[in-house]
C-alpha positions, 0 to 999 in steps of 0.5 A, a space after each residue: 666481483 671483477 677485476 679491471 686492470 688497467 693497461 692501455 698506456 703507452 708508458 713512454 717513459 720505458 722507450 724503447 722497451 715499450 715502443 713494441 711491447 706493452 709495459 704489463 707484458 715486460 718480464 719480471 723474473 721471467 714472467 709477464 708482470 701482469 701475471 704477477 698482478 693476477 697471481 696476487 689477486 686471483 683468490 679475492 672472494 667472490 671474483 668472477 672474472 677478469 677484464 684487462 684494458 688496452 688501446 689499439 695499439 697493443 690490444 692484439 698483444 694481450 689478446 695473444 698472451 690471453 689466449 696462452 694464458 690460464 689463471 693457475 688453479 682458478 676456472 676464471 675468464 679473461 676478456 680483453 677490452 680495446 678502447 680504441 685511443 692509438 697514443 698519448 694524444 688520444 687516450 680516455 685516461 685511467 679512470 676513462 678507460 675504467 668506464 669504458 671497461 664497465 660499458 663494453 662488459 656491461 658490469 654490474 657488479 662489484 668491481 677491484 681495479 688496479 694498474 697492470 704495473 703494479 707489482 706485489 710481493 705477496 698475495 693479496 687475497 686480504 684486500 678483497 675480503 676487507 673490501 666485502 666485509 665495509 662494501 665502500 670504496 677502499 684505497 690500497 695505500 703503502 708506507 714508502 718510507 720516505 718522504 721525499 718518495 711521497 713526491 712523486 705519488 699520492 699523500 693521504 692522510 686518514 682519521 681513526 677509522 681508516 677513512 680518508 680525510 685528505 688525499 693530494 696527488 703529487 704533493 710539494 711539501 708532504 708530511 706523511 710518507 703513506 700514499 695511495 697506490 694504484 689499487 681500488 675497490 667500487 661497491 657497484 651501487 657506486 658504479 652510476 656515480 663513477 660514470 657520472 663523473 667522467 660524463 661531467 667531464 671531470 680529470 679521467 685521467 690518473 685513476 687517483 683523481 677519483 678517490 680525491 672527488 669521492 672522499 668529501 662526498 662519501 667516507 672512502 676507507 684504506 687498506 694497507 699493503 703489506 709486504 713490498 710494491 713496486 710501481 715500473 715507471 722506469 727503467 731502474 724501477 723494473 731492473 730492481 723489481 727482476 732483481 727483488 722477485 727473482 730472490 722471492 
């Protein structure tokens, strides 16, 4: 199995804290975020190895932070993959960039992606051993709360068996505070179909938008989350994330 993390955006929303520095870099209680993400998924069964996706911009960076960091307690490697896009005008998007990391590494094998800034509280070790035991793709989804919070992610709403039966990205008028969140597992016979997609030219951009194909095609279980996530998408959203893991 591999993990794909995904960190090639150029988080705009962050300047200028991001102008220079890749947001899954930015500290959280004194540490990369990034390393938070590792540290929450580097005891899924079966892991074999690491591959984070950036851009050309930042690749030198995360190829220095790899080379001064070691997966605590695991003998996993780290290769960072540069899709060469230079800023918002070119970039492959989520799910591009996900087909790019496949390509370059040329994986065959299982594959759990997730978003280099998204934080967990605790690990989540759990989601990959569900993930081997349905060996189908799976959404990790999250009890926001709020209704009002649903706005800005993803609704899903699923039936007794865990499988998605409708996933709307951004909803106006959402009736379930449940949402997916930026945490995906791909059986890898599943592999040539995600290809496939962004080959038909279908939105390559938020990683969503593939589970939203997927689900009427093919059943698409969820996981739900425990403990707390935070999605930094500003500036508020990482002082609150430093404030809450620098008490964990």
């Amino acid at each position: 199995m591999k993990l794909i993390i995904l960190a090639a955006g150029y988080a705009t929303r962050l300047y200028p804290l991001t102008i220079n520095q890749p947001k899954p870099l930015l500290k959280v209680s004194e540490r990369p975020m990034i390393e938070h993400v590792i540290d929450h998924l580097k005891d899924v069964p079966e892991l074999t190895g690491v591959i984070i996706i950036s851009n050309e911009k930042f690749h030198g960076h995360f190829e220095k932070w790899a080379s001064d960091y070691q997966i605590s307690g695991k003998n996993i490697p780290i290769t960072v993959v540069n899709d060469k896009s230079t800023d918002e005008k070119n970039r492959l998007g989520a799910i591009g960039d996900m087909v790019f990391a496949m390509n370059d590494q040329s994986v065959d094998e299982d594959v759990i992606v997730v978003a280099g800034d998204n934080l967990f509280s605790q690990s989540i070790k759990a989601f990959g051993e569900f993930c081997l035991e349905k060996k189908a793709p799976v959404l990790g989804v999250y009890d926001v709360g709020r209704l009002e919070d649903t706005k800005k992610y993803s609704e899903v709403h699923t039936d007794m068996n865990g499988h998605i039966t409708s996933f709307e990205e951004k909803p106006e008028h959402p009736s379930t505070t449940v949402i997916g969140i930026a945490l995906y597992y791909y059986p890898k016979d599943l592999i040539p179909t995600i290809k496939q997609y962004v080959e038909d030219g279908h939105n390559a951009d938020q990683p969503g938008r593939l589970v939203q194909w997927l689900y009427p095609r093919i059943p698409v279980f969820t996981w739900s989350l425990p403990g707390l996530w935070y999605d930094i998408g500003s500036k508020e959203t990482l002082e609150e994330a430093n404030r809450i893991f620098s008490e964990l």
